[in-house]
N, C-alpha and C positions, 0 to 999 in steps of 0.2 A: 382504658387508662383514665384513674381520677385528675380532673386539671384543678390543679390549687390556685397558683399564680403565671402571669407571665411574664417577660422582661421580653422587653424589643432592642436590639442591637440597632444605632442607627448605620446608615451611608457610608462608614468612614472606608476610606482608601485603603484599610491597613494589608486588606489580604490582598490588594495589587501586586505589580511589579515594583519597586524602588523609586520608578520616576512617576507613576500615573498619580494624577491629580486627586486633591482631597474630595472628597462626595459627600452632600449636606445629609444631616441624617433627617429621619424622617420626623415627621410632626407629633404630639403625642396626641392619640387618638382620645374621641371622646368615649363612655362606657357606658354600659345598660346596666340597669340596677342593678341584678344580681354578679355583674363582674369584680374581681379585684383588681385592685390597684394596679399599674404595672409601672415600674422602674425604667431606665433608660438606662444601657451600657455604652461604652465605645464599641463598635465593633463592626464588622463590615459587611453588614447588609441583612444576618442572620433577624428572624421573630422567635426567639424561644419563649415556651413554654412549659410548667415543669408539669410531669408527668408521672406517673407510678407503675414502674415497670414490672411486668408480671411472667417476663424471661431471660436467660444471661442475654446481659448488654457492652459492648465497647464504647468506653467515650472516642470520638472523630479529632479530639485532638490531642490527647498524651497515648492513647490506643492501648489505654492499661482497662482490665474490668470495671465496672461499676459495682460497687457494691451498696446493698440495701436495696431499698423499694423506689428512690428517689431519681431522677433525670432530669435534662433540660433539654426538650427539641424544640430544632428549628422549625417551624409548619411551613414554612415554604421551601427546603430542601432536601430536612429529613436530619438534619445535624443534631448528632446526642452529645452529649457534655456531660460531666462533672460540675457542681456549683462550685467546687476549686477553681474550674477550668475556663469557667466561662469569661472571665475579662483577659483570659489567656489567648482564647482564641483570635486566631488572624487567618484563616480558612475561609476568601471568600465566600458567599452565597450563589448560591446559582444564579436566582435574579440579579446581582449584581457582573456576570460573567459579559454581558455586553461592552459593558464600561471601562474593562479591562484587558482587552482586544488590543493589540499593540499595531496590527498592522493585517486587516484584512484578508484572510485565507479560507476558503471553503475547505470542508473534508472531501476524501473520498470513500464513502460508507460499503462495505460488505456486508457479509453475513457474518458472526461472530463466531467465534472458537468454540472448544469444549472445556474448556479451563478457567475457573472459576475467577468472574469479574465484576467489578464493582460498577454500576450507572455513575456517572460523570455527573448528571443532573440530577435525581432524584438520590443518589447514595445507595440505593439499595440495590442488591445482589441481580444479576442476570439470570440464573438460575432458573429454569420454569417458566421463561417469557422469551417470546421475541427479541432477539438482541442483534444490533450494528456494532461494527467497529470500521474502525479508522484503516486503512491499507497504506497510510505515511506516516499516520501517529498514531500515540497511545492513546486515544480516545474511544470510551466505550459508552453504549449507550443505549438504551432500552428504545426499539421502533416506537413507542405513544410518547417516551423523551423527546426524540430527536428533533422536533420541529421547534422544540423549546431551547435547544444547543444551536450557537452559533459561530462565525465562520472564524475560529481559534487554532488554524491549521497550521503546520510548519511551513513556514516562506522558502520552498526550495530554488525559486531564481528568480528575477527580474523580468517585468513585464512590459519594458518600454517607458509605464510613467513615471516614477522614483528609482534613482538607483541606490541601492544599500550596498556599502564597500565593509560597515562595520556590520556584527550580527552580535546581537545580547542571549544571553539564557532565551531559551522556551521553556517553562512550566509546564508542566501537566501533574494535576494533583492526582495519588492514591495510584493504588492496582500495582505497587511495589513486591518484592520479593519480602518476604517475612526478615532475608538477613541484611536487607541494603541498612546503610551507616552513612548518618548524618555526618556530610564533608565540614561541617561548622564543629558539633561537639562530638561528634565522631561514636555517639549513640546508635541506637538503632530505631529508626524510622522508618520502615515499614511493617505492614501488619496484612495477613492474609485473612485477617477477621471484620475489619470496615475499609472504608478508604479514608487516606491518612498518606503523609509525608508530600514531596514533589520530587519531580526530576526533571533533570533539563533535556529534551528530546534529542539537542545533536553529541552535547558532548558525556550525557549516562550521568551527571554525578546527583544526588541523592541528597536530601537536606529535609528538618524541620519544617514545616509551614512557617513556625516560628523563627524560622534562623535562616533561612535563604534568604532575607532583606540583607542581610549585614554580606554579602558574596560581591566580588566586584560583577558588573553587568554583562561584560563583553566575556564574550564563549569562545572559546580554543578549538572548539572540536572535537577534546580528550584524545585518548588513547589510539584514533582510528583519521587524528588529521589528514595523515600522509596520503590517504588512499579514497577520501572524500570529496568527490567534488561538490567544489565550495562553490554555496549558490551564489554568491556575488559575479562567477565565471557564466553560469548559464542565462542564456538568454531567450523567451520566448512570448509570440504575441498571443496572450489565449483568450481575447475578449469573448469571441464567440465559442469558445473550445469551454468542455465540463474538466475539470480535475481530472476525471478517470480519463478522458481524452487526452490530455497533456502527458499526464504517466503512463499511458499504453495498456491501462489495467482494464481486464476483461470483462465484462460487462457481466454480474449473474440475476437472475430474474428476484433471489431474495433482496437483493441489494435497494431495489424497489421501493422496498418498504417504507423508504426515509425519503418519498419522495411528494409530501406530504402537500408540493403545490401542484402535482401533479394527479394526483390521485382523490376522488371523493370517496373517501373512508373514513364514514362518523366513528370507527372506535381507533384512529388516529391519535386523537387529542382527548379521550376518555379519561378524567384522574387518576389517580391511584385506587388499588383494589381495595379499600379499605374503604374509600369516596362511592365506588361502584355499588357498594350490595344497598338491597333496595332496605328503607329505615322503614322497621314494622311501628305500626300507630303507637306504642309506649316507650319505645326506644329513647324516645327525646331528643331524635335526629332529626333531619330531612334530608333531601338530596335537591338540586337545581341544578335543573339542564341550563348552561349559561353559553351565549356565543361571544365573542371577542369584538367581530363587527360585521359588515356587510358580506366580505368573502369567506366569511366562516360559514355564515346560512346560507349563501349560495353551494359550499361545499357539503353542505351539514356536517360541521366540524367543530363537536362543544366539549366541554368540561362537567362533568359533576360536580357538584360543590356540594360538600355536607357541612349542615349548621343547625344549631338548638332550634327549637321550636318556638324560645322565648329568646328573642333578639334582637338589638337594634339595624335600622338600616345601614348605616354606617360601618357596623359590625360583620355584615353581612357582606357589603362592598369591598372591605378588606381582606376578607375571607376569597373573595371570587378573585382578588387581584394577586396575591398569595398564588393561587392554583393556576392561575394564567403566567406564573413569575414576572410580577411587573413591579417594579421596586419604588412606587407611586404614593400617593398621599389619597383616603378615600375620600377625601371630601372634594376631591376635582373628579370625582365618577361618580354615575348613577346605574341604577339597574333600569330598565326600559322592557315591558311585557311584551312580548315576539310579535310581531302585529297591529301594536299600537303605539302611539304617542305619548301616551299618561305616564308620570311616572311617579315610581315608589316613594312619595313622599309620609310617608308615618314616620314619625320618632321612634315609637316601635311596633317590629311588620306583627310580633305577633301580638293581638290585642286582647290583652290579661285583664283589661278594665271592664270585658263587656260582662253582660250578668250572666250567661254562663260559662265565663269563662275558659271559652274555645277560642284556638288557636285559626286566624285567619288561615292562614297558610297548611294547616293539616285537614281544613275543610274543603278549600278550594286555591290549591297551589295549579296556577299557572303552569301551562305544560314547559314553554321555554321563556326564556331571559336573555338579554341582548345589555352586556355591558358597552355605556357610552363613555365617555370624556364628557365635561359639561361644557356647554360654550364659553368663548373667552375675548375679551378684549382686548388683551394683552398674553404675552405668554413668553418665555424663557427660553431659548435656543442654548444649544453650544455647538459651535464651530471651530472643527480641529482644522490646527496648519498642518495641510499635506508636506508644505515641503521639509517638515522636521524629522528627522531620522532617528531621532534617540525622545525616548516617552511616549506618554500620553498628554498631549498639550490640546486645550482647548480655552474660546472665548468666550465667555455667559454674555449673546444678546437678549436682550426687551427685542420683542416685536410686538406692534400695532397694527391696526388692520390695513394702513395703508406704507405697511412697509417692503420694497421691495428689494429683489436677490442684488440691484446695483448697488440700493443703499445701504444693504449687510455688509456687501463688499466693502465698499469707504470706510466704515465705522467700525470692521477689523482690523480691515490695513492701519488706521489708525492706531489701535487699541493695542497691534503688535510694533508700534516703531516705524511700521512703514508707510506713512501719510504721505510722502516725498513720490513715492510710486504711481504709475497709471495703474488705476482701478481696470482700465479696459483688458490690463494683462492679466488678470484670474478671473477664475471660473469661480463657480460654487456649485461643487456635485453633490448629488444626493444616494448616500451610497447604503445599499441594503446589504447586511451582513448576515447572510442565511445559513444557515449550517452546511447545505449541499450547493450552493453558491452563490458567490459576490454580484450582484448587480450596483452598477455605475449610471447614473445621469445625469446630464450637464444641464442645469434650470436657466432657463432663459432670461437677460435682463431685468423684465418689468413685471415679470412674473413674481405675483404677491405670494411671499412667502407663509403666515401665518393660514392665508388658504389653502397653501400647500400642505403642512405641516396636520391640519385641523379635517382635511380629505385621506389623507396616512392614516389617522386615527378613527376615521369613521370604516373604511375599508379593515384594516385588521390593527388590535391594541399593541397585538403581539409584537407585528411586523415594525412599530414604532418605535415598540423597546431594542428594537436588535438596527435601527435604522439610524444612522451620520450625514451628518453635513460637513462636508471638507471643504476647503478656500486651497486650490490650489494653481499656479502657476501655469497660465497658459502657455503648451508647447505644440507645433508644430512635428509631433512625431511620424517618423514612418513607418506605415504598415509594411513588413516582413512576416509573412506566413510560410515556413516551409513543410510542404506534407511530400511525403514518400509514399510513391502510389507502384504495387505491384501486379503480379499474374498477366503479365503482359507477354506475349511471343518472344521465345531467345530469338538473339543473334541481327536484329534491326540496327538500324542507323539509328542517329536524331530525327533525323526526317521525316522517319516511320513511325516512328513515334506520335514525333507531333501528329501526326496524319489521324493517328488513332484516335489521340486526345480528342480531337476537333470533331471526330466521327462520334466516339461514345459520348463524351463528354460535354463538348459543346464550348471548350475554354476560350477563352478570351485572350488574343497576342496581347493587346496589350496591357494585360492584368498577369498572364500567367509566364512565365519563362521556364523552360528547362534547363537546370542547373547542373546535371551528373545523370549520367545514362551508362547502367547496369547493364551491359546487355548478354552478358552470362547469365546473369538472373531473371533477366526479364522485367528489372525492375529503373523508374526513372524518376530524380526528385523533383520538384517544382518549388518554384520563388513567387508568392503571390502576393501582391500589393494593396489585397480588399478583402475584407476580413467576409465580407457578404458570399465574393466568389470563393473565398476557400471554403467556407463551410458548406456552399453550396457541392463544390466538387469532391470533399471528402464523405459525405452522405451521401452522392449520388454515384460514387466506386465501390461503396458497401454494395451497389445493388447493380452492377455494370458484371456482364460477363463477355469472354473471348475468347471466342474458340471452343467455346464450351469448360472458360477457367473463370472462376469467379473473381473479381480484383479485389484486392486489401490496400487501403489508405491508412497511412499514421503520421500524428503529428513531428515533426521533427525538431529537437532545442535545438539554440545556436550556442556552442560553448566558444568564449571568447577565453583562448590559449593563452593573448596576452596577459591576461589577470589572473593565470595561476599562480598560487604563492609560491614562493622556493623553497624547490629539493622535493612538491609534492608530485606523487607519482599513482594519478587515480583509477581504482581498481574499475573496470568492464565487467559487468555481471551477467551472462547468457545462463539463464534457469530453464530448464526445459519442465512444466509441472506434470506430463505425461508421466516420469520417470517416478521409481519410486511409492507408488502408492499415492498416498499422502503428503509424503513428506515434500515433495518438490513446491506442492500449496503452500507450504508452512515455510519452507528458506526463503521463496520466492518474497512472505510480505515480512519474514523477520528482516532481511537483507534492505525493503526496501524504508524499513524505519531506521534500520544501523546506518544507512547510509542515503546518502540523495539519489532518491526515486527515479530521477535522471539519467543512472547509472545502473542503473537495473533493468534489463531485458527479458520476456517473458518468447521465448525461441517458438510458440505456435503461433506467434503474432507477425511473420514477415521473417524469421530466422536469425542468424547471426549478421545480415548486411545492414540491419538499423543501427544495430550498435556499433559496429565497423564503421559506417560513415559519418554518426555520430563524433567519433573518439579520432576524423580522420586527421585532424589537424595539429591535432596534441604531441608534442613530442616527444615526450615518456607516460605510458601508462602499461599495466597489467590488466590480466583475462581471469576470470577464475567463471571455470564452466559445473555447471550442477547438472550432470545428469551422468548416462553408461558411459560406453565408451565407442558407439555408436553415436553421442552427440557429441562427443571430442570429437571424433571423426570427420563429422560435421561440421564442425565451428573452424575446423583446421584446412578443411578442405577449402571453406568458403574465404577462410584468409589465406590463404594460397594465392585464390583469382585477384583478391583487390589488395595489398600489400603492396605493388607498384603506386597506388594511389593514398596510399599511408605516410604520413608522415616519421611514425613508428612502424615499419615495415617489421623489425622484429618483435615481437610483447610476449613478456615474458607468461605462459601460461599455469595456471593450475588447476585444479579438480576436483568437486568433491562426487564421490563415488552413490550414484541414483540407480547405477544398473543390474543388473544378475551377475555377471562375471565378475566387470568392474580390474581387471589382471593390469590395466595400464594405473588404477590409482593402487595396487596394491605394490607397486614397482614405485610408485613414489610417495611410501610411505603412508598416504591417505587413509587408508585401512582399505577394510575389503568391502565396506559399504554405513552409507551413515543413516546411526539410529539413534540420534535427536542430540547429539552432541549441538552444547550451549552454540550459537551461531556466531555471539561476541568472543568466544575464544576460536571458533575455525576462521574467524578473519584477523585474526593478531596472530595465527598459525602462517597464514599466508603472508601477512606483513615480513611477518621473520622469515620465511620459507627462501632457500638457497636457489639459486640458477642451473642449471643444467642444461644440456644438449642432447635429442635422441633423433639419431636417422631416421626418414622418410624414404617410404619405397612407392615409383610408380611403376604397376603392372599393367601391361600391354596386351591385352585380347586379340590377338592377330586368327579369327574365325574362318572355319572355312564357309561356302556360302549356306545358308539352312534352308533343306528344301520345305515345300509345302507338308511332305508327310510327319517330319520330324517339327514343324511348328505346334499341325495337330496333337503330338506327344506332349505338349506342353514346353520345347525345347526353342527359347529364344534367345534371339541374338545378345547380349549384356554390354555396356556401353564399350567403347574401346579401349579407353582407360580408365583406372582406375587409382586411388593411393589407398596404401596401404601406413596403418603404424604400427600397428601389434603383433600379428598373425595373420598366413594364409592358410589355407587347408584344403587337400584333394582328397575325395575318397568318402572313405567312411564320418572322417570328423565333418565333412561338409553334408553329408548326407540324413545326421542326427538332427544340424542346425536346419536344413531345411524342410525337415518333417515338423521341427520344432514353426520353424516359420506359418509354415501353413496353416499347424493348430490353433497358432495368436492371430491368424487372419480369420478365421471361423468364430472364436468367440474371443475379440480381444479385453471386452467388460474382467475378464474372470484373470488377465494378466495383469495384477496389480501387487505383487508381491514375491519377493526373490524365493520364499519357499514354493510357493506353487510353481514359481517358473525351473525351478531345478526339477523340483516332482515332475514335471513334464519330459522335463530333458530323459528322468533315468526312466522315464514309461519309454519313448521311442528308442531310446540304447535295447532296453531288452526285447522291445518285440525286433531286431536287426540282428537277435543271438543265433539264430539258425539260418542266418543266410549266407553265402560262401561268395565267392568275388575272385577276379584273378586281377586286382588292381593293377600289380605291378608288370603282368604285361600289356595295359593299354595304352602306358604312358615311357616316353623316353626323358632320360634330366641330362644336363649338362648344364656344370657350373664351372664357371670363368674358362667355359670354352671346352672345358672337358667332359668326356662321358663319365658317368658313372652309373655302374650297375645297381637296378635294386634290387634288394633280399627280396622274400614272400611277405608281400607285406599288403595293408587293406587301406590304407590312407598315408599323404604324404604332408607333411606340416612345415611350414618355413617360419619359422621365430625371429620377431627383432627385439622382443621382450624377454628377459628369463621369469616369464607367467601364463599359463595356458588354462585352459577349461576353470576359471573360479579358482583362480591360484595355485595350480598345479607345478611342479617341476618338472615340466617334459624333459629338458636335455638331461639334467640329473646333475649331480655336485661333483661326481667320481672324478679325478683328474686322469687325463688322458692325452697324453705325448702326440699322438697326432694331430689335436686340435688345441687353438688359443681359449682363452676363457672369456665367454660369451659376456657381453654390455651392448647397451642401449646404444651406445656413440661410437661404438669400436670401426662402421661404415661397412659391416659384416651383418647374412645374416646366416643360421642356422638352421641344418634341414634335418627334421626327424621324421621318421617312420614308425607306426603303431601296428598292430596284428589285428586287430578287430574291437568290438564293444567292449571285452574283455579285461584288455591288456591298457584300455581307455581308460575304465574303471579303475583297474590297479596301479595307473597311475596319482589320478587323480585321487584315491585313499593312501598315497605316501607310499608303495609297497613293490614298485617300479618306476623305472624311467624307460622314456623310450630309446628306440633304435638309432641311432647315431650314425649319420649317413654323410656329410658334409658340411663345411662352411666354406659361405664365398661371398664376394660382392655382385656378381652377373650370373644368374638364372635365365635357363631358358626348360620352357617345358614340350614335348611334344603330342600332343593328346590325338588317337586315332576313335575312338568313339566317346559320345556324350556321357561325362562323369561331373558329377556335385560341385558345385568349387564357393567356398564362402571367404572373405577377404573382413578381419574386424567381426565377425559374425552378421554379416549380410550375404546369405547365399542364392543360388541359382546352379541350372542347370547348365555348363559351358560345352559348345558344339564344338568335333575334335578341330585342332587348327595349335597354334603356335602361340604361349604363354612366356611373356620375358618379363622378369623384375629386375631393374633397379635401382639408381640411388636418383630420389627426387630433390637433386637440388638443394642448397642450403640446409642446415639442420633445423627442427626445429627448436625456442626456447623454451622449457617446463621447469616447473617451481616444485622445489623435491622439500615436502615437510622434514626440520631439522630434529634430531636426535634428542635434542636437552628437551628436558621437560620444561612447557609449561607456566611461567612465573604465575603464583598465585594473586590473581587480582584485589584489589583493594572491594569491601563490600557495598564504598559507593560509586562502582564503575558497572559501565552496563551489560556488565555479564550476569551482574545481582536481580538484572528488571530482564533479563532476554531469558535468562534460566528456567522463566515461568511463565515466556512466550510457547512454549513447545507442546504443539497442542496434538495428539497423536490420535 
């Protein structure tokens, strides 16, 4: 690209939020001969420079083409323009994204999708690199970005020191749906060709860069209030806890990658590939390895910088501050040769005066460079009021060298009105805003601040730009840590418990208390008062086994019920990601951006009892379960046990369908299984979704005893009881599921998919075509007390659903005088008989129904030798003895998707930005 000209945008505030303070622009720099001129814009924070593009281009803020040869980028973000466009712009800068931080949040970084996304910091495509994203927000980000992104996360609860009652927009720019629609002029603002537009994280609506100033600030929630819990309700202490700890998000080895204070990987902080390739001797490039500060060369963690070969120092300086995104003035920096003290003072580095005319720097370029700050006698702070809950408010101090943190203190409190105050009541924390997380410290009285500040800057430049000073209100808070600790022995006391605790763990009475003891599950919460001992004991449960059961710790929020607003009734989300393939990964984080992460439960992490005792206190809330019907089963069972201890003992449930059969969400409307339906409409499906009742069945194993030779068969005893909600099956259907069972225990890698898991089902049907059975004389029924005879038949089935094998119509449509017409809720259930693999088959292809034997409320079965029995599709071998179902008790409540279609969303709600979260 030829460079003509370039124009610098200064400091200004424009592409903030509405209330964040104005930002000085920058100085204009001085220039080396052969530079031109450059201009000065209003603008917020961008350096453009005009360019000669030599491929199709998008401008970053109208996101219409470029045409001709001409552009304007930014060199510190990567921002292309239109010369129309450019006093148009209000898109902050990357470098300036510190400043415009509203309230301290770290990400939680993954691996990134497969669906095409734009870097947050550099602008440029993920495509072909290493890429992070956000698992709470839309934030995406190139792994050698990310230590350059800082902590811009969504605020999903309260941490004990500010409490927020109001919440404003969250921004997040670009990575929109091509059809989202600006909520201002009602245009279209997004682009799948750069990043361009914003949206607000909680409530989806979609707007201009240019036109979200003019939106009032305070956020609704949109379209999905009702079933959001609002962070102003949660409560949690997480000083020592990471983000992915708080959210319960599963830890993956790529995730790593952003873990840039953690990790010594010099191509971490590498610049752009453009920066990277090495400048051949005519080029009329260079490249400088450059470091930031002291813990960059202990990590060896530099930047490339490419710059002409004839240039000023100064030029050069601003160059390397640009690539470090530091939004700084070059003449308070130097460059400093790696090893030495000397520093690059030439007017200019490369010396065009000598008689031949060779360039210092291409003859003998320094291997590395160590950008400083110059020293200072004075220097500029800003100090924000923590206790202000709306803006970005801060105070410009002067500091001198003998100025300290008490008498910052004074001379704010002054500055804000509050002179009248004891200074001894606030603090001044020094708060690092890191992308993968917040760091807090309380600076000591006499502690000289401009040393403080002046030792930030020798250690890393980086870490300075993304680093605050708060003045806030000394509180006396208390520490409240609740972690749930499981895999402990069923059926103990308190006692026993504690006993354990003190044995493995080594707790502390009076730090740790037990608050709720599981002892169906095996599982007990704890109440800890020291943020040192919870973390100590939640990483030392990761690695504690009993009995030969490994234990699992999570942290657990405190949701405060009294501050939920009215009529809101918050959705419980148990996601099993087993289920499904893929897809269970993909609701699991779109669910947990449509909604507060709080609220979303990941079921191989501790099962359905976190979020049960989570949600225990609330007094209206709904379920919606993601996965077969094996994990309904699940979720149903487990609230069965603890419902006594619910404040909402009934919740109304619903489904979305992750499994192979899937016959209970096909009974309620869900479909037969979900394949990437938008996740902002299956939760506005559930919103509207109608209430319903469907009986529960417990069946009673009544065994005879199993001797030694029949265990060797393989033939054990199976719990005593059991519940049932769909289906039971004797015979042949239990004999398919169980061949099936054992295949997926042999190689379960290769069951990741409802086709291969039917292709499985119809391989063990036909190799069971030639084999003969006298089923119906092993077994004797009686139903509601009566005998009844069975035909010849190979398997016995009891229905509380009209859905079987993958949506089958076992009992059949035909109306039939002797029997009522089978439902979920009727307190009946239905017993049919099949003939073999056959007659299974030609059901299940529409072409039969089965054998129509009874209905009743009270079964009883009599089994004289060991036949198959599967309940829900969980089978086993059952020893002969005495089978009785049933009715368990109360109905359960399930959420039946309603009939009308649909309302077509508006294109700035966040079914516009989820539509092209779906990453398959």
């Amino acid at each position: 690209m030829a460079e003509n000209s370039r124009q610098k945008h200064g400091d200004g505030g424009g592409g903030g939020s509405p209330s964040s303070s104005p930002l000085s622009g920058r100085r204009k720099a001085q220039q080396s001969p052969g530079a031109r001129a450059r201009c000065r814009l209003a603008g917020p924070g961008h350096s453009f420079r005009r360019v000669t593009l030599t491929k199709p281009t998008f401008c970053h803020h109208c996101s219409d083409f470029i045409w001709g040869l001409v552009g304007f980028l930014c060199e510190v973000c990567n921002f292309m323009s239109h010369e129309k466009c450019l006093k148009l712009v209000k898109a902050a800068c990357s470098c300036m994204a510190p400043s415009l931080v509203r309230v301290p949040v770290a990400h939680c970084f993954g691996p990134s999708g497969h669906k095409k996304r734009f870097c947050c910091v550099c602008r440029k495509s993920l495509e072909g690199s290493p890429g992070l994203r956000c698992e709470v927000c839309e934030f995406h980000v190139h792994a050698d970005c990310a230590p350059f992104s800082c902590s811009g996360c969504r605020l999903c609860h309260q941490d004990g020191s500010l409490d927020y009652d109001i919440y404003q927009h969250h921004w997040r720019e670009g990575n929109l749906s091509s059809g989202a629609r600006c909520e201002v002029c009602r245009r279209t603002c997004g682009s799948s060709d750069v990043l361009v537009g914003v949206r607000c994280e909680w409530c989806g609506i979609t707007a201009h860069a240019s036109c979200y100033v003019v939106l009032p600030p305070d956020c609704s929630l949109g379209r999905l209030h009702n079933m959001i819990l609002h962070p102003s309700c949660v409560r949690i202490c997480s000083r020592n806890f990471s983000k992915l700890h708080c959210f319960r998000i599963s830890e993956s080895p790529q995730a790593e990658l952003d873990c840039t204070d953690d990790v010594d990987t010099p191509s971490l902080l590498v610049a752009s590939k453009e920066n990277q390739s090495s400048s051949s001797p005519d080029s009329g490039k260079q490249s400088l390895k450059v470091f930031d500060g002291d813990d960059a060369l202990k990590r060896n963690q530099y930047r490339l910088v490419s710059i002409p070969r004839i240039t000023k120092n100064e030029e050069v300086v601003d160059a390397t501050l640009r690539a470090f995104y530091i939004p700084e003035e070059p003449q308070d920096y130097e460059l400093q040769v790696y090893g030495q003290q000397a520093l690059v003072s030439d007017d200019i580095i490369n010396r065009n005066g000598t008689p031949d005319n060779k360039s210092v720097f291409k003859d003998c370029v320094p291997e590395a460079w160590v950008l400083r700050a110059k020293p200072k006698e004075t220097d500029v702070l800003k100090i924000y009021a923590g206790w202000l809950k709306v803006g970005v408010a801060y105070i410009s101090i002067t500091l001198s060298k003998s100025s300290t943190v008490d008498a910052v203190i004074q001379e704010v409190l002054t500055q804000l009105g509050k002179q009248n105050e004891n200074p001894a009541g606030f603090n001044l924390v020094e708060v690092f805003m890191g992308s993968k997380q917040v760091q807090r410290q309380v600076l000591t009285g006499q502690e000289l601040l401009l040393d403080k500040v002046q030792q930030i800057r020798k250690t890393s430049l980086r870490q300075m730009n993304q680093t605050r000073f708060y003045i806030v209100e000394h509180r006396n808070s208390v520490v409240q840590v609740n972690l749930l600790l499981g895999g402990f022995p069923t059926q103990l006391i308190r006692e026993d418990y504690a006993d354990l605790l003190r044995e493995h763990l080594a707790t502390k009475s009076h730090l740790v208390a037990i608050t709720h003891v599981y002892s169906e599950q095996g599982v007990v919460v704890l109440q800890i008062t020291c943020f040192s001992e919870a973390e100590r004991i939640y990483m030392l449960a990761k690695d504690t086994t009993i009995n030969g059961k490994q234990l699992y710790s999570l942290v657990i929020p405190e949701i405060m019920h009294e501050k939920l607003p009215q009529g809101c009734c918050p959705l419980l989300v148990f996601v099993n990601p087993k289920s499904g393939g893929l897809k269970g990964r993909e609701i699991l984080y779109n669910f947990r951006k449509l909604l507060n992460p709080h609220q979303v439960f990941e079921l191989t992490s501790g099962g359905p009892l976190p979020g049960l005792h989570t949600f225990r206190d609330l007094p209206r809330f709904r379920i919606l379960v993601c996965g077969g019907d094996g994990t309904m089963g699940w979720v149903l069972g487990v609230l069965e046990e603890v419902r006594h201890r619910l404040a909402c003992p009934e919740p109304a449930i619903g489904i979305i369908p992750l499994g192979t059969g899937n016959d209970l969400s096909r009974v309620l409307r869900w479909g037969a299984g979900y394949s990437g339906e938008d996740p902002y409409g299956v939760l506005v499906a559930v919103d509207e979704a109608e209430e319903v009742q469907m009986d529960r069945w417990t069946i009673l194993l009544d065994a005879q005893e199993v001797s030694d030779e029949d265990k060797g068969n393989g033939i054990l005893e199976p719990p005593k009881i059991v519940q049932m909600n769909n289906y039971c099956g004797l015979g042949i259907d239990a004999e398919l599921s169980l061949d099936f069972h054992h295949a997926r225990e042999e190689e379960p890698g290769k069951f990741n998919s409802r086709l291969h898991n039917k292709g499985v089902y119809v391989k063990v049907g036909l190799q069971k075509l030639s084999h003969t059975r006298n089923f119906h004389k092993d077994i004797r029924l009686q139903v509601d007390k009566q005998d009844v005879e069975l035909p010849n038949i190979e398997g016995l089935i009891f229905l509380n659903i009209p859905s079987w094998g993958s949506g089958a119509d076992l009992w059949g449509s035909d109306s039939d005088s002797r029997f009522e017409k089978p439902s979920y809720d009727d307190g009946m259930l239905e017993v049919v008989g099949v003939n073999g693999v056959v007659h299974m088959g030609q059901v299940q292809s529409g072409l039969r129904s089965g054998i129509r034997i009874a209905q009743g409320t009270y079964i009883r079965i009599t089994v004289t030798k060991p036949i198959p029995v599967q309940v829900d599709g969980e089978p086993w071998i059952q020893a002969p003895g005495q089978i009785i179902i049933s009715a368990a008790g109360p109905k359960v409540r399930l959420l039946k998707k309603t009939k009308n279609k649909q309302k077509k969303q508006s294109g700035s709600l966040k079914e516009n930005s989820t539509s092209s979260e779906r990453e398959h």
